[in-house]
C-alpha positions in Angstrom: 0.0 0.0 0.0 1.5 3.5 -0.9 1.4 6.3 1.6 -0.6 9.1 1.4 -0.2 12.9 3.0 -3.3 12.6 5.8 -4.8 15.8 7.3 -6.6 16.8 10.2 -7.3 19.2 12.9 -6.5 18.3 16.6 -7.6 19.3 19.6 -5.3 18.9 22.2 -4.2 19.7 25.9 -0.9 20.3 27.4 0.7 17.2 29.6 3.3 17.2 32.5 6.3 18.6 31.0 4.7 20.1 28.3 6.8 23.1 26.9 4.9 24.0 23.7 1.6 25.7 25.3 1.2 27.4 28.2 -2.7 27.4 27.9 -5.1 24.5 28.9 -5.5 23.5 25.5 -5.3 23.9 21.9 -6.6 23.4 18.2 -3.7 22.2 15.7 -3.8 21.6 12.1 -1.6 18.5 10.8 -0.3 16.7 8.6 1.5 12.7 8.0 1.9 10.3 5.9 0.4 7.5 6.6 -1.3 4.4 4.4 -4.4 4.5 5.9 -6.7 6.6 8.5 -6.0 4.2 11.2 -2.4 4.5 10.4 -2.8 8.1 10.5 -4.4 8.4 14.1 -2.2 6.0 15.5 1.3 8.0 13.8 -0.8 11.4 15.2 -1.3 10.2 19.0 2.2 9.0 18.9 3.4 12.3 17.9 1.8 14.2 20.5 2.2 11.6 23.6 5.8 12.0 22.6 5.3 15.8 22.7 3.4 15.9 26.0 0.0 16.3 25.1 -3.2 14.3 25.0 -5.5 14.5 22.3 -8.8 14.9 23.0 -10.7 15.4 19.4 -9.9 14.6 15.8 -11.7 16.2 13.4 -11.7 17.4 9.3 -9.9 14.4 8.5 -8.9 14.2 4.8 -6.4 13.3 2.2 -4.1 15.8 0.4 -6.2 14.4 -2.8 -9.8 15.7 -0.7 -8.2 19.2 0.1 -10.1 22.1 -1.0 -8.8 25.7 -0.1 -11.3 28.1 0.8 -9.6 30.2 3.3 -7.0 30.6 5.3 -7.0 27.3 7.5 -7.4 25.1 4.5 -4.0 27.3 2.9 -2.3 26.3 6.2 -2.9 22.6 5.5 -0.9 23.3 1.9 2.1 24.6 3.6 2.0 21.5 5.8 1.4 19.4 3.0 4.6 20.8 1.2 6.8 20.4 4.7 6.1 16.5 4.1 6.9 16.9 0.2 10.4 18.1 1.4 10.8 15.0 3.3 9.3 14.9 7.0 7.1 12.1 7.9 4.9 14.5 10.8 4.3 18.5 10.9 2.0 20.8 12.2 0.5 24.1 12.2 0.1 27.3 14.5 -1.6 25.9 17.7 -4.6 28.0 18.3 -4.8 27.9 22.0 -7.6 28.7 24.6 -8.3 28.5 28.7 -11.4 27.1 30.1 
């Protein structure tokens, strides 16, 4: 099976240790390659655990194939597609953080 660019947006909070966010959470666009969705959720919660954060929500899940851009989330997810063009298996966006 060949691998294809995955996309989604994340919501996630900060763990122990966690020097990213100061905030109690945040809402992340990504990107990976993966061969399947499953794949892709498993690569993406392995990626953040390793970061210190828990995800809590994944949403807008879609191939680089599905990606329509409309505005200016969608031509975030293009510059992340073209970090994994130049060779990088994960990358995300600007996380767009809030307090409860």
């Amino acid at each position: 099976m060949n691998k294809k660019i995955w996309l989604a947006l994340v919501e996630v909070i900060p763990l122990e240790g966690n020097e990213f966010i100061t905030s109690d959470g945040a809402y992340v666009n990504v990107a990976c390659l993966a061969e399947s969705k499953s794949q892709f959720k498993s690569e993406l919660h392995s990626n953040f655990e390793r970061n210190k954060f828990k995800v809590l929500d994944i949403d807008d899940i879609e191939t680089e194939k599905s990606l329509i851009v409309t505005n200016a989330e969608n031509a975030e997810r293009l510059r992340l597609i073209d970090e994994i063009n130049e060779g990088y298996e994960f990358a995300w966006g600007t996380f767009y953080t809030f307090d409860r």
